[in-house]
C-alpha positions in Angstrom: -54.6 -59.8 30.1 -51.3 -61.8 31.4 -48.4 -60.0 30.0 -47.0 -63.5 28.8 -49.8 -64.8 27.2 -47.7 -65.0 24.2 -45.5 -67.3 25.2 -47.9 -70.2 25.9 -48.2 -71.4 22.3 -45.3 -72.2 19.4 -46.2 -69.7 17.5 -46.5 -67.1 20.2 -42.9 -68.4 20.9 -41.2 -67.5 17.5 -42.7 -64.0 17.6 -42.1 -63.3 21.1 -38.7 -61.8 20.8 -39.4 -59.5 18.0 -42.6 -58.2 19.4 -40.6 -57.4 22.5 -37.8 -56.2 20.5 -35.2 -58.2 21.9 -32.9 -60.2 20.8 -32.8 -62.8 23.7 -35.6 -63.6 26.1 -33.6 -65.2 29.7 -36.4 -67.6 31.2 -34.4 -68.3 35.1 -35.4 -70.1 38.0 -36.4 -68.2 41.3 -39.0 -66.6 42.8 -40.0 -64.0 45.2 -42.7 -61.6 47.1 -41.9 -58.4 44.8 -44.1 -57.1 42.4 -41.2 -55.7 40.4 -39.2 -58.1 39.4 -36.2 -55.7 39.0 -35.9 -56.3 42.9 -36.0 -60.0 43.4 -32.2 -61.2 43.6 -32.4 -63.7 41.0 -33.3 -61.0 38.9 -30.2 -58.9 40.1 -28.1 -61.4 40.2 -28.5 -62.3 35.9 -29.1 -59.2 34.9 -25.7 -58.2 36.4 -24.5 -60.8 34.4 -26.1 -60.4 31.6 -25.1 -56.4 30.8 -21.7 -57.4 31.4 -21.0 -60.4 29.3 -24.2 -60.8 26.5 -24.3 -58.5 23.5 -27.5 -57.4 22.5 -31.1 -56.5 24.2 -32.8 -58.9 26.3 -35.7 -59.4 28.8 -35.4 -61.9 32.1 -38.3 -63.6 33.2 -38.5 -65.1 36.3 -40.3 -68.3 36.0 -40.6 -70.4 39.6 -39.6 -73.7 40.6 -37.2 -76.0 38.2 -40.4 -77.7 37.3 -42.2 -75.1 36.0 -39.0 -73.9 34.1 -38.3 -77.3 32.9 -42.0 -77.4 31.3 -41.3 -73.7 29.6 -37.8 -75.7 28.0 -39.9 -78.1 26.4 -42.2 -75.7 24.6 -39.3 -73.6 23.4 -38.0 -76.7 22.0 -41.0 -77.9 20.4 -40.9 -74.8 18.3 -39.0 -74.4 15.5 -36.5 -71.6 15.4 -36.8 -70.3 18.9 -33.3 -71.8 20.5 -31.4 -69.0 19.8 -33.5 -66.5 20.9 -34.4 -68.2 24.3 -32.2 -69.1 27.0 -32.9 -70.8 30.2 -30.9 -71.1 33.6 -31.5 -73.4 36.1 -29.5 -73.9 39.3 -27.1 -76.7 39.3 -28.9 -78.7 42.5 -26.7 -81.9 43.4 -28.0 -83.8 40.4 -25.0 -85.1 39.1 -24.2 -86.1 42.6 -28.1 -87.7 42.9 -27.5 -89.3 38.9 -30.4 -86.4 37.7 -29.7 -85.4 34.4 -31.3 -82.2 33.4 -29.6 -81.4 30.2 -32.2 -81.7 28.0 -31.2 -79.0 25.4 -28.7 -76.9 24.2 -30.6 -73.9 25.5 -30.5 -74.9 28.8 -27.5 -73.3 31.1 -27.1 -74.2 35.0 -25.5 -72.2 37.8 -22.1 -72.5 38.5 -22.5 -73.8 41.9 -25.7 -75.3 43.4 -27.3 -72.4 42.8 -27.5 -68.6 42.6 -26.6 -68.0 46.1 -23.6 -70.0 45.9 -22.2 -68.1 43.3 -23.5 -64.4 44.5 -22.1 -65.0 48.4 -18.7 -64.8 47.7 -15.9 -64.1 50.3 -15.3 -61.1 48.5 -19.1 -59.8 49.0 -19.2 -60.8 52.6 -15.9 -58.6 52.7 -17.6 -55.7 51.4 -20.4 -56.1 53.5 -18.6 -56.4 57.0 -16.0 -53.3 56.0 -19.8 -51.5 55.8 -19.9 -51.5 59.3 -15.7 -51.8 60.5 -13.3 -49.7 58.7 -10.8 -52.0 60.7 -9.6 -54.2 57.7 -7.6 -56.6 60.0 -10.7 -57.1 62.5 -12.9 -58.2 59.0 -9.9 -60.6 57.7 -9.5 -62.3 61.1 -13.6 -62.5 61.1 -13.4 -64.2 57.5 -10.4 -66.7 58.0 -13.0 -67.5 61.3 -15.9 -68.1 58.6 -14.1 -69.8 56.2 -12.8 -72.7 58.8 -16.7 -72.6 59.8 -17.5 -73.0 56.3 -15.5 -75.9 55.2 -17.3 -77.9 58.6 -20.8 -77.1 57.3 -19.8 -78.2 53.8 -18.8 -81.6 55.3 -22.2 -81.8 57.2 -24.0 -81.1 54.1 -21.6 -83.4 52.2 -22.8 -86.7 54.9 -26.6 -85.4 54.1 -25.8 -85.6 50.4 -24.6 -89.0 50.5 -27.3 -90.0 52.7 -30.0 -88.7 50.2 -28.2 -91.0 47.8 -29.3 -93.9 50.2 -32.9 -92.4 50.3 -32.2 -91.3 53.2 -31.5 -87.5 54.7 -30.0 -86.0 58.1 -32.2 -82.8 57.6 -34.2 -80.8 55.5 -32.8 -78.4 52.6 -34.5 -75.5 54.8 -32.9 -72.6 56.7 -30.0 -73.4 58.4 -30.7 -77.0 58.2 -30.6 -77.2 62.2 -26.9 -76.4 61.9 -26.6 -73.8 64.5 -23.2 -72.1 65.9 -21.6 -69.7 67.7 -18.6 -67.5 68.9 -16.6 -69.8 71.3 -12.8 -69.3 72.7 -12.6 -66.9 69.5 -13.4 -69.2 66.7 -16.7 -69.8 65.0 -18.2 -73.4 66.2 -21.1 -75.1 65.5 -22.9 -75.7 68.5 -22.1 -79.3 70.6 -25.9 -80.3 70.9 -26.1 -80.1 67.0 -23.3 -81.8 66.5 -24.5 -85.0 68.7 -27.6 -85.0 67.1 -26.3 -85.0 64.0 -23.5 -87.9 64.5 -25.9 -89.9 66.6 -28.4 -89.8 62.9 -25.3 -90.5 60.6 -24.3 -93.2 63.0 -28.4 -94.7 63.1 -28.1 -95.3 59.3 -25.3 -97.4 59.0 -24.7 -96.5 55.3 -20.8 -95.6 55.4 -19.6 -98.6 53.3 -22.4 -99.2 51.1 -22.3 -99.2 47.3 -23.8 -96.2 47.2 -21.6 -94.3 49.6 -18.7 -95.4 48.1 -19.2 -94.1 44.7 -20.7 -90.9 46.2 -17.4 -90.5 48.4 -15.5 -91.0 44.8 -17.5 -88.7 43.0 -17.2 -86.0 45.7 -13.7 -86.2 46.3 -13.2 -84.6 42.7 -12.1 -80.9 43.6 -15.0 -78.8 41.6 -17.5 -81.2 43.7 -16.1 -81.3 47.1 -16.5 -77.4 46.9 -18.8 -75.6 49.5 -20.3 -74.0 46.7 -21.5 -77.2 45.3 -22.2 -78.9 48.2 -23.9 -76.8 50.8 -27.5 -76.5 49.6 -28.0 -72.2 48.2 -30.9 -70.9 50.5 -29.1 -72.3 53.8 -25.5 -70.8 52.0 -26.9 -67.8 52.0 -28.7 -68.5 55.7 -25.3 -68.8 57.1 -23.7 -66.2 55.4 -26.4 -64.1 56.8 -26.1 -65.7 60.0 -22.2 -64.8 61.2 -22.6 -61.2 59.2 -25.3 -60.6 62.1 -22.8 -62.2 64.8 -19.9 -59.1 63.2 -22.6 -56.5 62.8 -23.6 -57.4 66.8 -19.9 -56.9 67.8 -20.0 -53.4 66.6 -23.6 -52.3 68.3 -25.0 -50.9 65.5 -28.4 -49.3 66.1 -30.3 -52.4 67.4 -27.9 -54.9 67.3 -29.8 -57.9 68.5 -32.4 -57.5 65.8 -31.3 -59.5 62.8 -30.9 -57.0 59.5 -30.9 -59.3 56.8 -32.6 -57.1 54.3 -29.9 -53.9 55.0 -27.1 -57.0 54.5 -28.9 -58.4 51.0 -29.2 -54.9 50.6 -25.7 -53.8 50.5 -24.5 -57.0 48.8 -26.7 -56.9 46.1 -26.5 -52.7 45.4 -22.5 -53.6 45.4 -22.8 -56.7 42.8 -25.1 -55.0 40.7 -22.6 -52.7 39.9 -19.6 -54.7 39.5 -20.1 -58.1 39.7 -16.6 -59.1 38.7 -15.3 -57.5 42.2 -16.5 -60.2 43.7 -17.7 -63.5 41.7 -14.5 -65.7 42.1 -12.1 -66.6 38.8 -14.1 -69.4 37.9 -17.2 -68.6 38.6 -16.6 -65.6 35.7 -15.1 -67.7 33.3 -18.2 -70.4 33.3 -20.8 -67.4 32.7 -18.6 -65.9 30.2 -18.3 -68.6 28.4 -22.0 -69.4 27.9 -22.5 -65.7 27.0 -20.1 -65.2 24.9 -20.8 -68.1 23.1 -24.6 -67.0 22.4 -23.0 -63.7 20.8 -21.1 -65.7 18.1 -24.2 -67.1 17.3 
């Protein structure tokens, strides 16, 4: 019989938590290829949150899509009783950017960033990761200042495709790297020239810069918490590119087979090293957001 059976009716729903002796059931968005949920990063990624900053017991579900989550919110709030025992986290998306407003009730929490990813691949964790494989701590800083620069050009691509979904239009899909591909060029990170034509020549073929649309976009994003990478660069390719120039350092240092990509040893490390203290490396804001949701559940 399905584990969760209980949970598909309202009155399953208002026993749930004391049949599982809990006092909080966390119902997040995410999904994976792991039987054990205890190794999916969404998982990881809450539950290091959660020990830290919730008081009490409590069981994380991983529940799929936004869709699918969204559907679990509206029986939970159909039933009488259950808010305080259920909380849901969704990731952020661009929907206040696209005028989507999924705030449907009080039990329902977002990411801090677009999503997950945004929040977990902090400077700090790629930092840890690269001084994995280079005790040199200046080689790793120069390598970051090279990312960050890189960062804040991809954010501005993403940023044009965001403001062209607004005009029902897009530059690229929300896959991978998005088709933003660079490399190591006269010692800076660069995105490579062919992408770059392709994707001013597609900006340029939509002729969308001065509409209505663009211009309250362009106002919206200009306010500092939005015009963030973390917000704007979509969280599966965030994490793509993170992976992306931590393969480029780990080639420099011709580890093992260096010119196979070992994105499961980096998630690996990064995750191993959050899970253990995830205030090392979430940034100052980031902390005080989750905090404040949790700490708000434990006064009530």
């Amino acid at each position: 019989m399905d584990a969760n059976f209980i949970s598909r009716t309202p009155a399953g729903l208002i026993a749930e938590s004391l049949l599982r002796d809990v006092s909080y059931i966390v119902h997040v968005e995410g999904k994976g290829n792991s039987p054990d949920i205890k190794k999916l990063p969404d998982y990881i990624f809450y539950n290091a949150l959660l020990k830290n900053y919730l008081d009490g017991r409590y069981e994380i579900r991983i529940e799929g899509g936004k869709e699918n989550l969204k559907q679990i919110a509206a029986r939970i709030n159909g039933t009488q009783h259950t808010e305080n025992n259920h909380i849901v986290f969704m990731d952020r998306d661009h929907n206040e950017a696209l005028g989507i407003n999924d705030q449907l009730y009080n039990f329902v929490h977002f990411t801090h960033g677009y999503s997950f990813e945004n929040d977990l691949w902090t400077t700090a964790l790629l930092k840890k990761i690269l001084r994995t494989f280079c005790p040199n701590n200046d080689d790793v800083d120069i390598f970051i200042n090279k990312w960050k620069k890189l960062e804040r050009k991809v954010a501005y691509i993403h940023k044009l495709n965001l403001i062209s979904r607004i005009n029902n239009m897009a530059m690229f899909n929300l896959d991978g790297l998005c088709g933003i591909l660079f490399h190591e060029r006269d010692g800076e990170l660069i995105i490579k020239d062919e992408c770059i034509q392709r994707l001013k020549s597609k900006w340029k073929g939509f002729n969308i810069g001065n509409t209505q649309e663009s211009r309250c976009a362009l106002l919206f994003l200009h306010e500092p918490f939005y015009s963030h990478p973390g917000y704007l660069i979509q969280g599966h390719a965030f994490e793509s590119y993170v992976l992306e120039v931590t393969h480029m350092f780990y080639k420099q240092y011709k580890i093992g087979n260096s010119e196979t990509k070992n994105n499961n040893l980096f998630k690996t490390i990064a995750l191993s090293s959050f899970s253990e203290a995830p205030g090392d490396y979430l940034s100052g804001a980031t902390i005080n957001y989750y905090r404040r949701i949790l700490t708000s559940l434990n006064s009530n």
